[in-house]
KEMAR-851432 format. One record per residue (C-alpha): y, z, x; residue in three letters. Coordinates in steps of 0.5 Angstrom, whole numbers, plus 500, padded with zeros to 3 digits. Layout:
YZXALA;...
This chain:
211740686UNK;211740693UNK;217735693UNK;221739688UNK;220744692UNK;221742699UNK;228744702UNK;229750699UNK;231757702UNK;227763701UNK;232766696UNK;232760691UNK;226759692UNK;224765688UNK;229765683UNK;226757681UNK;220760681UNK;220765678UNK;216767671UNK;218764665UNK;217768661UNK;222774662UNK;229775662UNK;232772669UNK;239772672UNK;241769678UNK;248771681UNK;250764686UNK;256765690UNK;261760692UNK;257754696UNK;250756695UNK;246750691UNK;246753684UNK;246746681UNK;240745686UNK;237751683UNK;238750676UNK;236744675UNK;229744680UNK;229751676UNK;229746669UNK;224741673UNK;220747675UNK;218749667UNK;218742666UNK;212740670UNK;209747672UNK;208750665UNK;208744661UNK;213746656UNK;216740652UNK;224739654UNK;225739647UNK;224746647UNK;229748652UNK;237749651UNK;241748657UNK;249750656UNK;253748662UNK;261749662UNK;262742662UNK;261735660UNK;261732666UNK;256738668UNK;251736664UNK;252730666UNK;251730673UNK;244736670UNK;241730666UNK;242725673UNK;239730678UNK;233732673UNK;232725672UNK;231724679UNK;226730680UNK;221728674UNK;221721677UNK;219722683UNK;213728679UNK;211721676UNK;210724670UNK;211722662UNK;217727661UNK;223725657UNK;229728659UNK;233725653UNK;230729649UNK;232736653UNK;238740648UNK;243740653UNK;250740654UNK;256745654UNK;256751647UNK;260747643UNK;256740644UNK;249745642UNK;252749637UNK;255741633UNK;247739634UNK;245745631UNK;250746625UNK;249738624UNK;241739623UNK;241746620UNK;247747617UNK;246746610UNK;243753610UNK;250756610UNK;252750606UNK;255746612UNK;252739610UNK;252734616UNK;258729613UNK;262735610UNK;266737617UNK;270735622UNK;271738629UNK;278739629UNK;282737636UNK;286742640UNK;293738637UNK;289738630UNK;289745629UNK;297747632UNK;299742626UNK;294745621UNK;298753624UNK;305749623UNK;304747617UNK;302754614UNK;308756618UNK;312751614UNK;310751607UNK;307759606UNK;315762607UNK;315766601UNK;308769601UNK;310772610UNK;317774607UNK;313778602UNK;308782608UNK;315782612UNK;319786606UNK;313789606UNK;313791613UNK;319793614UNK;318798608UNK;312801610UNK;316802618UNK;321806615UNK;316811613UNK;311810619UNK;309809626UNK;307802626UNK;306802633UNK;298799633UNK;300794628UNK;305790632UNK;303785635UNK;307779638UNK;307773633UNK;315771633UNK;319767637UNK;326768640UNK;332767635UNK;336761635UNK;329757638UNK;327750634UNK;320754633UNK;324760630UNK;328755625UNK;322751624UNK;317756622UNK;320762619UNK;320766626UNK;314765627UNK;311762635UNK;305757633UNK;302758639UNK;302765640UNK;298765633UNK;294759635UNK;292764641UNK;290771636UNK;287768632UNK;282763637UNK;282771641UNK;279774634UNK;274769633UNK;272769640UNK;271776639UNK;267774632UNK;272776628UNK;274772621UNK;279775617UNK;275778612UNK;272782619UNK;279783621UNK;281786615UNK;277791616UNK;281793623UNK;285799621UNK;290796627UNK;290790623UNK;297785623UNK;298784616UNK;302778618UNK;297775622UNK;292777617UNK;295773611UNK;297767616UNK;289767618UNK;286766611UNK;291761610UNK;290757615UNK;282757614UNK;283755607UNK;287749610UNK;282748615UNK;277747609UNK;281743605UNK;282738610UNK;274739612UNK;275741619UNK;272746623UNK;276748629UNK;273749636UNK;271757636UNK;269756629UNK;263751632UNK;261758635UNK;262762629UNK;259759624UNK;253757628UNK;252764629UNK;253766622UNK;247760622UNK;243762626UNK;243770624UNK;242768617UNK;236762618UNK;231761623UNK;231756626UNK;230755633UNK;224758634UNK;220753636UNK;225754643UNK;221756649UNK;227758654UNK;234757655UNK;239756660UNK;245758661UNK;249755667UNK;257759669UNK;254765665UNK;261768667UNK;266764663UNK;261766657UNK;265770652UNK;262775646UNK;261770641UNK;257765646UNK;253771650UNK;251773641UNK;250766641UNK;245765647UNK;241772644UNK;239768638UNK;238762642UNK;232765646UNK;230771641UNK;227766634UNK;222764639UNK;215768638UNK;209771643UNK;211770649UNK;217765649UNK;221770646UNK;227772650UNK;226767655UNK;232766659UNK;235763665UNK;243765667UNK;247763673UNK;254765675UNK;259769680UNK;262775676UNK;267774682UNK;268767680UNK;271769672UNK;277767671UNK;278764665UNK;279770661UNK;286767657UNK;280763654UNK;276770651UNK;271770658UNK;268777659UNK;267778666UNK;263784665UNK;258779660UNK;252780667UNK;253787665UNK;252787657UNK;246783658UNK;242788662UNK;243793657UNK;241789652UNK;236787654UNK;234795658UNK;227795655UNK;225789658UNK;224786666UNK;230784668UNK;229779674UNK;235779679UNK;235773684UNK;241773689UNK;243767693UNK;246769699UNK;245762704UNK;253759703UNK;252751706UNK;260750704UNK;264755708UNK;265758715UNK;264764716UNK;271766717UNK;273763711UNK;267767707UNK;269774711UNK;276773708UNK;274772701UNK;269778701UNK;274782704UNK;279780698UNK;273782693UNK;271789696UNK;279792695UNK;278790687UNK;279796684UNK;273796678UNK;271799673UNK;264798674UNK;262797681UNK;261791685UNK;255791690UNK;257787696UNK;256780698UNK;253778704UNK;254771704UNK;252768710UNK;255761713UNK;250755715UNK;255753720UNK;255756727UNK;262754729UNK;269758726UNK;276757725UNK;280764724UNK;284763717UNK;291762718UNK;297766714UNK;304763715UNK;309768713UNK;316763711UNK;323764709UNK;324761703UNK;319756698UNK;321750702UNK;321752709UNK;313754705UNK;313747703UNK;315743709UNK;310747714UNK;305745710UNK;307738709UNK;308739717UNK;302743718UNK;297736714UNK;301731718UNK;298733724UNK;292735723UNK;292726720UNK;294725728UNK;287727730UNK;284720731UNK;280719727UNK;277726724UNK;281728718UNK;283723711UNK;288724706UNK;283726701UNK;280731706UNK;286736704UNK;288740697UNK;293744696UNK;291749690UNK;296753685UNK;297760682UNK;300754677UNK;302748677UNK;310748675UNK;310752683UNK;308744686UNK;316740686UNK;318743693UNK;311743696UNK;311734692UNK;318733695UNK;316735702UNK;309731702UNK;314725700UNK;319725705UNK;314724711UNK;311718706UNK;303723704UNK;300721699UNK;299725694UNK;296726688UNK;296732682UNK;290733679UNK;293735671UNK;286737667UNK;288734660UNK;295729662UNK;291723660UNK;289725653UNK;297728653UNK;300720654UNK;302718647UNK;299712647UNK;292714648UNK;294720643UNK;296715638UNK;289709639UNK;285716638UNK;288717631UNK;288710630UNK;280709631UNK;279716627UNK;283713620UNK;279707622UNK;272710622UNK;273716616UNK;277714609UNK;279722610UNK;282724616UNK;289726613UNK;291729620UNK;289721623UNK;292718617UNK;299722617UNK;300721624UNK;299713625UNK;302711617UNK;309710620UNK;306709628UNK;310704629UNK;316705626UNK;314702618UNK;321704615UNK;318710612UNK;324716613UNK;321723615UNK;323725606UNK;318719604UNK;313722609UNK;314729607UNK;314726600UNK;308723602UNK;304728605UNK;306732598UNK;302727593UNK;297726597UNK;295733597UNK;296733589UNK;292728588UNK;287730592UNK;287736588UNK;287732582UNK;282727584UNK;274727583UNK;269730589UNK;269723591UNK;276721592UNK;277720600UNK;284720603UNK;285713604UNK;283711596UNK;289717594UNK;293712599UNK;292706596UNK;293709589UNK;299712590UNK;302705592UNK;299701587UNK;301706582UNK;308708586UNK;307714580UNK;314716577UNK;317724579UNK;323726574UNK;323719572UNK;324716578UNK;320713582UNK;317717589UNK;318711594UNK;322706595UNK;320698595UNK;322699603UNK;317705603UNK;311702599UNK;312695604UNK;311700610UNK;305704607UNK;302697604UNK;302694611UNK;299699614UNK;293699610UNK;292692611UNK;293694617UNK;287699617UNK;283695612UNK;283688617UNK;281692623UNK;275696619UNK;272688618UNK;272687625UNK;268695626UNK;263692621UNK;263684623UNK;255683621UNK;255677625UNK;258680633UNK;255685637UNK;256692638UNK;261691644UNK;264685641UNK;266689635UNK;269694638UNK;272691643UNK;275686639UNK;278692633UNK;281696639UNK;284690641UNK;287688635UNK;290695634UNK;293695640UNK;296689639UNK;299689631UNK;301697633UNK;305694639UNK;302701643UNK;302700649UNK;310699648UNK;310707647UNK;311709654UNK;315706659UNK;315707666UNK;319713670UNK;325710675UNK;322712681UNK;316715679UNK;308712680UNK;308706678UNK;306707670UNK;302702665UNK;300705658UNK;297698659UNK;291701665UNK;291707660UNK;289704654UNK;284699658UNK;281706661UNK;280709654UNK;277702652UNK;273701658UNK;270709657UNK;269707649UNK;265700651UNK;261704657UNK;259711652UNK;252713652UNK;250714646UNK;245720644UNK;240722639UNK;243728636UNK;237729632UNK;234736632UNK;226738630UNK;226739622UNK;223746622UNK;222746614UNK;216740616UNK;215743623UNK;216736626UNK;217736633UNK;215729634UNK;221725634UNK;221719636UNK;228718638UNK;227711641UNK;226708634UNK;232712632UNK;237711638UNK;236703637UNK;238704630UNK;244708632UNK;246703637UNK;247698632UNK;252701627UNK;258699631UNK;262704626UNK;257711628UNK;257709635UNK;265709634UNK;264715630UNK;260718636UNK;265717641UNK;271720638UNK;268726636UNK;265726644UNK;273726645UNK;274732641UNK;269736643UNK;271736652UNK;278734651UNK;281740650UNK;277744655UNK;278744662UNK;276738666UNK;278735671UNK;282728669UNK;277723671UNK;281718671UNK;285721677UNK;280725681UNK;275719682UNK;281714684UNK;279710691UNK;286711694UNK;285716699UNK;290722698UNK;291729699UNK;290733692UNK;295738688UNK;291741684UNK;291748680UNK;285754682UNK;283753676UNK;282746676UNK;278746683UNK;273750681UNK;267746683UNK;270743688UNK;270744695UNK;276740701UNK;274741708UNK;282743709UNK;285748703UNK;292750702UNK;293757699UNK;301757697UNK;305762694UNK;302768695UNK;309772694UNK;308778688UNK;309775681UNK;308768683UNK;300770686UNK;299774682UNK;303772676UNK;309777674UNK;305779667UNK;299781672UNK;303787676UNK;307789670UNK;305796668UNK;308797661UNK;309804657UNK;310806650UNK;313813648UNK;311812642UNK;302812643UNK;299814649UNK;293812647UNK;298804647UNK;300807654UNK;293807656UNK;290801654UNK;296796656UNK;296800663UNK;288798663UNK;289790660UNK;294791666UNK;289792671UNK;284787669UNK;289782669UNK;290784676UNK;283784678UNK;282776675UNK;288774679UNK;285777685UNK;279773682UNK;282766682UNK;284767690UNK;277769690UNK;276762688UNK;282758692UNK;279761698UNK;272759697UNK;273751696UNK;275752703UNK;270749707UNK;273748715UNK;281750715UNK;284756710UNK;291756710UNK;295762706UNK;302762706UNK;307766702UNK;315766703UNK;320772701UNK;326768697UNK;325763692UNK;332758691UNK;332757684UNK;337753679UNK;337757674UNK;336763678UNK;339763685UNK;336765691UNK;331771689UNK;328776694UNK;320777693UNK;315781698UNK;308778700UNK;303779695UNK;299785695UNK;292781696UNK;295778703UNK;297786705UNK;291788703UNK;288783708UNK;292784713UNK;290790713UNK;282790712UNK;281782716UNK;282780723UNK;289776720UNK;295775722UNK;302773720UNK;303765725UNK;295767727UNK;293759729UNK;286755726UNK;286751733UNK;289755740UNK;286750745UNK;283744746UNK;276747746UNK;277749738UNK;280743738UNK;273739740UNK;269744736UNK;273741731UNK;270734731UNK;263737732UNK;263741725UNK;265734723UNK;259731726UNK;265726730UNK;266724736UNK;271728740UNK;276722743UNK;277726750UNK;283719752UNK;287720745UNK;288728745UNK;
């Protein structure tokens, strides 16, 4: 324990400390070791209360965070030199546990472990689009309907924004309806644990959007697929309905404000089946000051729900207030910003204190235009690099409200030859070749994903036209429905094309068509021998599959290189997703079996067995796939790159990270904070509608100056703020905007000024170096 302890300060070391056996929060500011705390806090009850680690749940906000968990606990029970297997710890983000709760226990709510999918983000738009497409005659109904009832009625509550603008492909396309607007409410209603039998009974109710809800649950269950909120939803619905965690003894939960409704319900089930004293056994970590995911359903004020749920127990509230990232003047900037929120509930104040003893003045910089913005920091990073040997092109970041406002910053970088990089999230997922290997793999490894199946019948081209694939995609579903239970996707396939059944007296396809669907049989049929070869290895199965896909379906000839852009190679990107398949550690999903109270599993024997079926770990992978590729991660591929280049990143996608020198720019009213956070909108029709969007406006409000709050704190020795009064723009011309409400505020509250400089003198300049543990070169300055 004396090693697990030792380095901690007094404030952490009372929050890992602490008694287990009582509801804990632990509010950890911007830099100040809340994974350190967390996971010595995890190693703590470990070693110290002898509590098995298949009894505790750790949710963490992503896979790379549980990741990065599971290795420093691994080093902390290694040098305890205790028998503790940390593999058997339940760990991972929400979605990850909830899969591993559904797949073990959900055959109580009658979810058996192979009757679901997890439908991907792209899974879930199609299913929308082709309610959209195929429903027009029961949403022209509800529309006559509606208009009916407007004419007679205030239909003011029932509005709800679904449409898309006239003469726009989305209004052709799907009967005037916007696919992603609808995907938002209804992911919004689940996050908020409502399903349409729930929504039904809201009095406010859209009957559009309730009518394209149930069909689209109704699609999601005849493909077997469960989206990602429902991963949420149905292992609540589980656990409210069945016991069984109750052999769980405490849970953590990490980035506690990022939680939303369903997820805060979730943890209460977690921790609450457990009995005596283990019962509401629980640890949060988390910033309030740091949500910024509210587009995603987050609730701020979650800190807040969970003391009154938990009013007639011992709360315990545990700050850390030591930042080891940021100067002091960076952490008085942030908190300045914070105290001029205007919220709600109230904000007690930070007293964040820096452990650096040197202190550079935050700079604003007041420019003309967005590219006098972007030359000046273009500018301003070049000579900072002309300081032998203190700063490397990685050491920057510059960090956007969003990231359509980086061409005129990028064009600057690349006239004075900086190298750059942009960190884009989901842009390797994006690529059409990765898209289309991953759909290959999962018709490979499942005879009935028709999504994967549609998607790659004619990937390449095969001389399938889109009539014969809508043809197609018609007879598989009646088939299907005409099929018995055993019937799979790829079966229905193959019959139809032996068959080539008849349809007015005339045959469905064409020989052409039939050619093409044979081929592509064939095709999956020879790449699932070299899955299952009994005589090669795991690795050499899968490698030799992949290989042979990629290949015969000519993918790495999908994306070409851009004329004048970063060398491009759909090759690297699918050597890339190869090298993550063949390096992928398999885990043992395997939970304890509450009908035999059996908490002994030998996971061992049951991995090993596992790692031999090459077609379970392809299985495995792929789903790891579509659990995290649709959340905000940062795109490994680009972000560990060993080039060293400054960093273009959106806020959001630098959270957790930190950069010696940052870069804030566009902090003009409308571009930081957005437009929709500074609109006030005003319905004559319904006060109460009046009063409600003004206090929507107001949150929104209050999550931008969240967001800056995060930018100014991945700042760990220079910040930089700049903001410009005209924008050019070629569909707009030039445009006049005021300085962002956030900066006059700071103008006023902080020591801070427009053309206000980091390093006057020399002097700064050699404290500088001094901060940075580097030899100040006195002969080269």
């Amino acid at each position: 324990l004396d090693k697990l302890l030792k380095g901690l300060n007094d404030a952490q070391l009372r929050a890992v400390t602490s008694s287990p056996h009582k509801v804990t929060q632990i509010i950890a500011g911007p830099g100040t070791g809340k994974t350190s705390v967390l996971t010595s806090r995890i190693a703590y009850l470990l070693i110290n209360y002898n509590i098995e680690p298949c009894r505790i749940i750790v949710t963490t906000f992503t896979k790379k965070a549980a990741k990065e968990m599971v290795q420093r606990l691994n080093i902390l029970i290694a040098e305890s030199k205790l028998d503790i297997d940390i593999s058997k710890l339940i760990i991972g983000t929400f979605h990850s546990v909830c899969v591993r709760i559904l797949r073990q226990y959900g055959k109580f709510i009658g979810l058996n472990e192979g009757s679901f999918k997890i439908a991907d983000e792209r899974d879930s738009n199609d299913v929308i689009r082709n309610v959209l497409k195929n429903s027009s005659a029961e949403l022209k109904d509800i529309r006559d309907r509606m208009c009916e009832y407007k004419k007679n009625n205030d239909a003011g509550d029932f509005e709800i924004d679904i449409h898309s603008q006239a003469n726009t492909p989305d209004f052709e396309n799907y009967n005037g309806y916007d696919p992603k607007k609808i995907r938002k409410k209804i992911s919004s209603l689940k996050s908020n644990g409502q399903y349409p039998q729930d929504y039904e009974k809201n009095p406010c109710k859209s009957l559009e959007l309730l009518i394209i809800y149930k069909l689209y649950q109704d699609s999601l269950q005849k493909l077997h697929l469960v989206d990602f909120d429902d991963l949420l939803l149905k292992c609540l619905n589980l656990l409210q309905t069945k016991q069984c965690l109750t052999y769980i003894k405490h849970v953590f939960v990490d980035e506690f404000q990022d939680t939303n409704k369903v997820q805060l319900e979730l943890m209460y089930q977690f921790c609450g089946q457990a009995t005596n004293d283990y019962k509401d056994n629980v640890s949060i970590v988390g910033d309030p000051d740091q949500s910024i995911y509210k587009f995603r359903n987050a609730v701020a004020q979650n800190f807040e729900y969970m003391k009154v749920h938990y009013r007639y127990t011992e709360v315990a509230i545990f700050e850390l207030n030591q930042n080891y990232r940021s100067t002091s003047s960076i952490l008085n900037i942030s908190e300045k910003l914070m105290t001029k929120a205007n919220l709600k509930q109230s904000r007690e104040a930070k007293n964040l204190k820096s452990q650096h003893k040197e202190n550079f003045e935050g700079v604003y910089k007041k420019l003309s235009t967005n590219l006098d913005e972007a030359d000046f920091i273009a500018n301003e990073i070049s000579h900072l690099l002309a300081l032998p040997e203190l700063f490397d092109y990685k050491d920057f970041a510059i960090l956007l409200r969003s990231g359509f406002h980086s061409r005129a910053i990028e064009q600057s970088l690349r006239k004075r030859n900086i190298p750059y990089n942009v960190l884009q999230g989901k842009a390797f997922w994006d690529q059409k070749e990765i898209n289309a290997i991953i759909n290959y793999l999962r018709a490979i490894v499942s005879d009935n994903d028709k999504l994967a199946i549609m998607r790659t019948v004619n990937l390449p081209a095969r001389g399938i036209g889109a009539k014969s694939l809508d043809l197609l995609e018609e007879a598989l579903d009646h088939q299907s429905d005409l099929s018995s239970v055993s019937g799979t996707v790829f079966n229905n396939l193959e019959d139809l094309i032996m068959k080539n059944h008849y349809r007015e007296g005339k045959k469905i396809f064409s020989q052409r068509t039939i050619d093409g669907i044979t081929e592509y049989i064939n095709l999956i049929k020879m790449a699932r021998m070299y899955l299952t070869n009994s005589e090669g290895s795991v690795k050499s199965n899968l490698t030799r599959m992949f290989d042979f896909i990629v290949a015969k379906a000519g993918l790495a000839e999908l994306s070409k290189p851009i004329p004048g852009k970063d060398s491009y190679s759909a090759e690297l990107n699918l050597e890339e997703l190869k090298s993550q398949m063949l390096e992928f550690e398999l885990v043992d999903q395997t939970l304890p079996d509450i009908e035999t109270g059996n908490l002994q599993i030998d996971l061992d024997s049951s991995l090993n067995s596992i790692k031999q079926n090459s077609k379970v770990c392809l299985a495995q992978f792929l789903e790891s796939i579509g659990l995290y590729e649709a959340q905000t991660e940062k795109d490994e591929v680009n972000s560990n790159s060993k080039n060293s280049k400054v960093v273009i990143s959106t806020i959001h996608g630098a959270k957790g990270l930190e950069w010696p020198v940052v870069f804030v720019p566009c902090l003009t009213d409308n571009f930081f904070p957005a437009s929709w956070a500074t609109m006030t909108t005003f319905n004559e029709k319904s006060q109460n509608n009046s009063n409600r969007e003004n206090d929507n406006n107001q949150e929104a409000l209050e999550e931008e100056r969240r967001i800056l709050y995060v930018a100014t704190t991945r700042a760990k020795t220079l910040l930089y703020l700049t903001s410009f009064t005209s924008h050019a723009s070629s569909f707009t011309g030039n445009q006049e905007y005021y300085e962002s409400r956030f900066i006059v505020e700071l103008l006023k509250a902080h020591n801070f000024a427009n053309n206000q400089l980091a390093l006057n003198d020399i002097s700064s300049v050699e404290t500088l170096y001094k901060l940075h543990s580097k030899n100040f070169p006195k002969s080269n300055i």
